[in-house]
C-alpha positions as CSV (number, residue, x, y, z in Angstrom):
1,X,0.0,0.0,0.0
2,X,2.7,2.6,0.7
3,X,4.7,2.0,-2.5
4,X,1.1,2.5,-4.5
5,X,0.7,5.8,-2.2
6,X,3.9,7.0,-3.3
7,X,3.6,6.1,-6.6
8,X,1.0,8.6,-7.1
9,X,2.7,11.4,-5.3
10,X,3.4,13.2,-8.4
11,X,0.3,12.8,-10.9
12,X,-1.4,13.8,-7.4
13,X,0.7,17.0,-7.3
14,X,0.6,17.7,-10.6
15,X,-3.5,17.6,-10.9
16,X,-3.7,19.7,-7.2
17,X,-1.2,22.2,-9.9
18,X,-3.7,21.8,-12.5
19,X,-6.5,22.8,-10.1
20,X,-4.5,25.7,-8.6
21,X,-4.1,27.0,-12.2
22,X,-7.6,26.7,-12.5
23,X,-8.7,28.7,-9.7
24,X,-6.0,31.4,-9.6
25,X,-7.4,32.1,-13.2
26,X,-10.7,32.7,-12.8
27,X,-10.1,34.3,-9.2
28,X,-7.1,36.5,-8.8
29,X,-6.5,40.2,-10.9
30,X,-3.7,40.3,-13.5
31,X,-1.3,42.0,-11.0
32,X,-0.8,38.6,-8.7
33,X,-0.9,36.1,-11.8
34,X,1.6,38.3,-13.0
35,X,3.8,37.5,-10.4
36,X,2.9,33.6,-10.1
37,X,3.7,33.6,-13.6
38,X,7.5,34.9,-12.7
39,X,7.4,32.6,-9.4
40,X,7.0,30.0,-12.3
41,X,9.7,31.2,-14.7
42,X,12.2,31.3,-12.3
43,X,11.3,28.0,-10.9
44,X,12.2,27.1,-14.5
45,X,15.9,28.7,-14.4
46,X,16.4,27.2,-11.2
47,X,15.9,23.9,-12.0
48,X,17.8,24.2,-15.3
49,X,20.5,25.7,-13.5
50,X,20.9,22.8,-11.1
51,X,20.9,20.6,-13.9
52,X,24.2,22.6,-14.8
53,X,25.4,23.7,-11.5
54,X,24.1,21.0,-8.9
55,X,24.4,17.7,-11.2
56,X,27.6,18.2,-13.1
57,X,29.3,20.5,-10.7
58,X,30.0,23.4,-13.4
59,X,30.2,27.0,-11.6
60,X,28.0,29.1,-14.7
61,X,27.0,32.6,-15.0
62,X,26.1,32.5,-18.0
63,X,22.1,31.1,-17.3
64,X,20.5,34.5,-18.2
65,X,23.1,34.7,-21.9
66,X,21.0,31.6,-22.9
67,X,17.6,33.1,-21.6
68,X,18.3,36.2,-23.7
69,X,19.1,34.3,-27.0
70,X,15.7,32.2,-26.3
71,X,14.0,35.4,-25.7
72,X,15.1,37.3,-28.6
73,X,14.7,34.2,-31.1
74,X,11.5,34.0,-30.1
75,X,10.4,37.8,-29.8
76,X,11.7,37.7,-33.4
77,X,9.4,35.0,-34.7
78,X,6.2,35.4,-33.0
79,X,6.4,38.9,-34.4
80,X,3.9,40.3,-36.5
81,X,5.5,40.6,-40.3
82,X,3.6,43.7,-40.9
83,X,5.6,45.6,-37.6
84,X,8.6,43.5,-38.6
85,X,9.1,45.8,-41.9
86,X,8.5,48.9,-39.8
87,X,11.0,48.3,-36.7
88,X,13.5,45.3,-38.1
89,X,15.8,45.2,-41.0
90,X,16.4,41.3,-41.3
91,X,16.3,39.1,-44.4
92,X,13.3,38.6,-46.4
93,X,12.4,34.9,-45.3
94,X,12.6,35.9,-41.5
95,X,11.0,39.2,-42.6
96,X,8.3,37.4,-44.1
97,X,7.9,34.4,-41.3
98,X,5.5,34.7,-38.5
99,X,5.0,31.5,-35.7
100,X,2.9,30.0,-33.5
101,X,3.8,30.7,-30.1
102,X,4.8,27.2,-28.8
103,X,7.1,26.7,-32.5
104,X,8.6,29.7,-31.5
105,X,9.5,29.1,-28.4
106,X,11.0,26.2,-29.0
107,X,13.1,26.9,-31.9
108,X,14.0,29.9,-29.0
109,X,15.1,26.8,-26.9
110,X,17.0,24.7,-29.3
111,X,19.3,28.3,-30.2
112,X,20.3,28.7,-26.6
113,X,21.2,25.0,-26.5
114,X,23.2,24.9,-30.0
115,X,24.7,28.3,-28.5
116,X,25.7,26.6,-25.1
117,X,27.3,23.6,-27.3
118,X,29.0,26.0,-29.4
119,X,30.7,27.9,-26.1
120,X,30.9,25.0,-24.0
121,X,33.6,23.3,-26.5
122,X,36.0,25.8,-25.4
123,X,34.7,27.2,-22.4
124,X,34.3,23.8,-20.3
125,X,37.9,22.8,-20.8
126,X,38.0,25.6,-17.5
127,X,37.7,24.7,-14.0
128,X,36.5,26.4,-11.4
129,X,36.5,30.1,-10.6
130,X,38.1,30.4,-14.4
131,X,34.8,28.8,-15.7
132,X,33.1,31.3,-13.4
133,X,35.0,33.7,-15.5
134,X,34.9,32.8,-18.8
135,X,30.9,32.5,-18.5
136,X,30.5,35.4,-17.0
137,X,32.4,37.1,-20.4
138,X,30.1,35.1,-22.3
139,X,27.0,36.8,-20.6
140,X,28.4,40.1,-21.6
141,X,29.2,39.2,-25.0
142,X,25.6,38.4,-25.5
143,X,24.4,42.0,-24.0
144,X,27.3,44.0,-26.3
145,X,26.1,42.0,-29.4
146,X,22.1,42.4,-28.9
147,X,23.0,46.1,-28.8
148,X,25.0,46.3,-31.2
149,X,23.5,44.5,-33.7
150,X,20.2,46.9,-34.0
151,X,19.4,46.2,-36.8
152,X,17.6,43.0,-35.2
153,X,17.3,43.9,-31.8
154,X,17.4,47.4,-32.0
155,X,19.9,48.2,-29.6
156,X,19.0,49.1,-26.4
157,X,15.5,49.9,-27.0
158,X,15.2,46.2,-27.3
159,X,11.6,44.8,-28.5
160,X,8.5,46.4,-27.2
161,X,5.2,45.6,-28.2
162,X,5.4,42.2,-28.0
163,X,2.2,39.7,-28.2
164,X,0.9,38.7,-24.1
165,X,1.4,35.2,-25.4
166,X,2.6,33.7,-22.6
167,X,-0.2,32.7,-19.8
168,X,0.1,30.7,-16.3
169,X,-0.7,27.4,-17.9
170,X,2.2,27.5,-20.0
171,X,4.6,28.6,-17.6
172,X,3.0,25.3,-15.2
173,X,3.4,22.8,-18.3
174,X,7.1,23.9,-19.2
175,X,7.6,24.0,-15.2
176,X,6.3,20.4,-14.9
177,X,8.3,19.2,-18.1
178,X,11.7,21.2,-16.3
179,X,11.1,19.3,-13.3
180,X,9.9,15.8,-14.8
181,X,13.3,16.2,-17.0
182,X,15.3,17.4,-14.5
183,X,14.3,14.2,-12.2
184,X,14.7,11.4,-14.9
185,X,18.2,13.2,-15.6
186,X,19.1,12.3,-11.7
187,X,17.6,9.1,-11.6
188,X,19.3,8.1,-14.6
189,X,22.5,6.3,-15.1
190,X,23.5,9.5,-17.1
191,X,22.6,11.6,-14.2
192,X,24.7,9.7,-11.8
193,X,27.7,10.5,-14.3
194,X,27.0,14.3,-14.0
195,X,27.2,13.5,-10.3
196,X,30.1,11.6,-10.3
197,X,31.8,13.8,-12.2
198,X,30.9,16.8,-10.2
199,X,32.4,14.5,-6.8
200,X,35.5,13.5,-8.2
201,X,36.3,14.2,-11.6
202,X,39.5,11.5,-11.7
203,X,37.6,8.9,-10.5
204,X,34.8,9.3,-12.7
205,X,37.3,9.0,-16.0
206,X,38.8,6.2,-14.1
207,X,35.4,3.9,-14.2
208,X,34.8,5.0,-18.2
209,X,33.0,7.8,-17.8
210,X,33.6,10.8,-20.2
211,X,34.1,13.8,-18.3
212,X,34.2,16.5,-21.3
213,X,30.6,15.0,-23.3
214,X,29.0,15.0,-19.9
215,X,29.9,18.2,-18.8
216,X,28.8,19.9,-22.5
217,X,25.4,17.9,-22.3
218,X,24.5,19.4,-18.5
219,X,24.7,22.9,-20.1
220,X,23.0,22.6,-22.9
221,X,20.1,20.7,-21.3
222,X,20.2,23.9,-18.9
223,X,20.7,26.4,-21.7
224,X,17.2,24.9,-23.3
225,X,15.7,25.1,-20.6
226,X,16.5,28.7,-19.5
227,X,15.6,30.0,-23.7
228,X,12.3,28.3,-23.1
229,X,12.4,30.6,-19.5
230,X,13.6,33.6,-22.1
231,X,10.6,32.9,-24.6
232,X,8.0,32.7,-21.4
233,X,9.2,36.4,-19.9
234,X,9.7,38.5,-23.0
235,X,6.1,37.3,-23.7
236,X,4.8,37.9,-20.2
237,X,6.1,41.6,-19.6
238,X,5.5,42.6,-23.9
239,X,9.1,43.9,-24.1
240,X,12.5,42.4,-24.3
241,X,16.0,44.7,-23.8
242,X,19.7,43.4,-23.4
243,X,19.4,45.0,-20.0
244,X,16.9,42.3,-18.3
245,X,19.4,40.0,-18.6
246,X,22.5,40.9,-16.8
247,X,25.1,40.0,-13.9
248,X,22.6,40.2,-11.0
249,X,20.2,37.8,-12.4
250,X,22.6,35.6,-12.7
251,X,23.6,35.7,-9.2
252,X,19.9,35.4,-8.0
253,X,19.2,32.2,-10.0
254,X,22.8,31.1,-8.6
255,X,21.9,32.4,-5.2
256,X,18.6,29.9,-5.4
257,X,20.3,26.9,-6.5
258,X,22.9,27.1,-3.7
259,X,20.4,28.1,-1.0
260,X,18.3,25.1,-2.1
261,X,21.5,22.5,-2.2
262,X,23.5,22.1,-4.9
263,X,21.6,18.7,-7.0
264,X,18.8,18.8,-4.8
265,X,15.6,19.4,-7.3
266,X,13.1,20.5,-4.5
267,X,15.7,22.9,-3.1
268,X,16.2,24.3,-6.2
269,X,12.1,24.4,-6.6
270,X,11.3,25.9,-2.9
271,X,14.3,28.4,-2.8
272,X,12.9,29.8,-6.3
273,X,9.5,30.5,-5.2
274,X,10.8,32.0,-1.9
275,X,13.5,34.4,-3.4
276,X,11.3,35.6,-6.1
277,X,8.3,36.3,-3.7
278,X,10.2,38.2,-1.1
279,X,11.2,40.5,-4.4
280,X,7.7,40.8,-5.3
281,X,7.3,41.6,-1.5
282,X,10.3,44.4,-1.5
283,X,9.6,46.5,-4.8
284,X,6.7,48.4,-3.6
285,X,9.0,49.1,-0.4
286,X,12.0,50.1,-2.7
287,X,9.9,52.3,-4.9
288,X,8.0,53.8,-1.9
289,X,11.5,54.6,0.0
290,X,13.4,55.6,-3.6
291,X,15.4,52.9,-2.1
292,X,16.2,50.0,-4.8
293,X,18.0,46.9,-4.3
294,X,16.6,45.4,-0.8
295,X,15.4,42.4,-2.2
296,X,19.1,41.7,-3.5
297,X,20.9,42.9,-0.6
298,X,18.5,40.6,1.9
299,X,19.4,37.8,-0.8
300,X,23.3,38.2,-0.6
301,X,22.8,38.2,3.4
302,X,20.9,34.8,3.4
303,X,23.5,33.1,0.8
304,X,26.1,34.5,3.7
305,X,24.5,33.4,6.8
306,X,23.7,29.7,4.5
307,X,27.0,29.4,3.3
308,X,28.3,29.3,6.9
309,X,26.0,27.7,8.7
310,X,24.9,24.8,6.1
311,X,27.2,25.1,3.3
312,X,25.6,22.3,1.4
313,X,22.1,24.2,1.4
314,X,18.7,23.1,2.5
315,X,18.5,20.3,1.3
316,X,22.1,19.3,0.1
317,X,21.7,17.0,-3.1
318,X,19.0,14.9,-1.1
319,X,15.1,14.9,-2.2
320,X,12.5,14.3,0.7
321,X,12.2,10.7,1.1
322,X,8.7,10.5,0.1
323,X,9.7,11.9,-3.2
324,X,12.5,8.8,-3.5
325,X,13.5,7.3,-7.1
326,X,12.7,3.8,-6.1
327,X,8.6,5.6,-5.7
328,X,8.6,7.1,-9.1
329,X,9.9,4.3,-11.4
């Protein structure tokens, strides 16, 4: 009886989500679903990012580069052609070519991931704080080309206008299929590569496996992942600029995955929804006090006080038992 109980866990979850969907829809004012739908997104980049960072043990900063070139890719293509001629100057089959949202955002998805295989060839052969480094420069290569190149992206004035494609129920289904990936990926025997490899790299090579393919795969599975997050917001807020995506992003999503544990896929879920409710929580403060930045600063101070008191995070690379692999196969 308790392996049957356990074995519906998640299709129970996931209909009680289904339900909450529901109900917040037809209930709450644009204003909260707004910020459920963010709560959502950056469940998304959480997860993704643990796939990179927790699983495989690869310090990146470059999450919110690959959420920008999923976001612009699919600004681009869910665009309407008329407005295209008017703002854009780009060749006449893209000029011409208008998509469906879903196509769109996952073409967006697959470009962050081709991108992320395309930097990680040379950029993974780093360890450490230089791979820290060298992602980091990546991130800002992205925001000096999107405003260079203006006569796609037009610069810093980015994309406005954009269709309010994206709703809640889309940002739950690509939350449930981050998470459902996320969890086969650890409960797989490719999984337990990434995190044998992120333990101890020479021992890992010493029982076969291949340390370079495994370390390129984790970051473009969370590079997907984090366009498909790109796609979601640009479409949410109507506007995409080079700006959204920069440095302190990338130390919230970072701050989330190590506050949760590092490989731990509910840590990474909870600490998401907490961190990006308490900023909800702080901006009317910060624009009543002319004060900006309290939601960041009360951020840094918990990713202090966690990183002395439980380095490994809430919930280390553990899940809660109840949530177990040997319940969900």
């Amino acid at each position: 009886m308790n392996g049957i109980r356990n074995h519906l866990i998640f299709p129970v979850l996931i209909i009680c989500g289904i339900g909450f969907v529901a109900i917040a829809r037809s209930t709450l004012d644009e204003y909260i679903l707004s910020i459920i739908n963010f709560v959502g997104i950056y469940v998304i980049l959480a997860v993704s990012l643990n796939i990179t960072n927790g699983f495989a043990g690869l310090f990146s900063l470059g999450h919110p580069g690959f959420m920008a070139i999923g976001g612009y890719v699919t600004a681009i293509l869910t665009f309407p052609v008329a407005r295209k001629s008017m703002f854009l100057e780009l060749s006449q089959w893209l000029a011409n070519l208008q998509l469906p949202f879903i196509p769109a955002l996952l073409i967006g998805g697959v470009c962050a991931g081709l991108t992320a295989l395309l930097v990680g060839v040379p950029v993974l052969r780093l360890r450490g704080h230089y791979l820290a480094v060298a992602t980091m420069g990546f991130l800002i290569i992205v925001q000096v080309l999107i405003i260079n190149w203006e006569t796609v992206t037009r610069g810093p004035l980015g994309l406005n206008g954009l269709s309010a494609l994206t709703n809640l129920w889309w940002v739950y289904l690509w939350m449930v299929v981050t998470v459902y990936v996320s969890w086969k990926i650890k409960y797989s025997s490719y999984g337990r590569r990434m995190l044998a490899v992120r333990e101890d790299e020479t021992a890992a090579q010493c029982l076969g496996v291949n340390l370079f393919r495994t370390r390129v795969a984790a970051l473009v599975i969370g590079a997907f992942f984090a366009g498909i997050a790109g796609g979601l917001w640009a479409h949410l807020v109507t506007a995409i600029t080079p700006m959204s995506f920069s440095l302190i992003l990338a130390f919230n999503i970072v701050v989330m995955v190590v506050v949760g544990g590092t490989g731990s896929i509910t840590g990474s879920f909870i600490a998401a929804i907490i961190f990006s409710v308490l900023t909800e929580i702080f901006r009317p403060l910060e624009e009543a006090l002319s004060v900006y930045g309290i939601g960041e600063i009360l951020m840094a101070l918990i990713l202090i006080l966690i990183l002395i008191y439980r380095p490994q995070g809430l919930f280390g690379s553990r899940e809660p038992a109840v949530f177990h692999a040997r319940h969900i196969r």
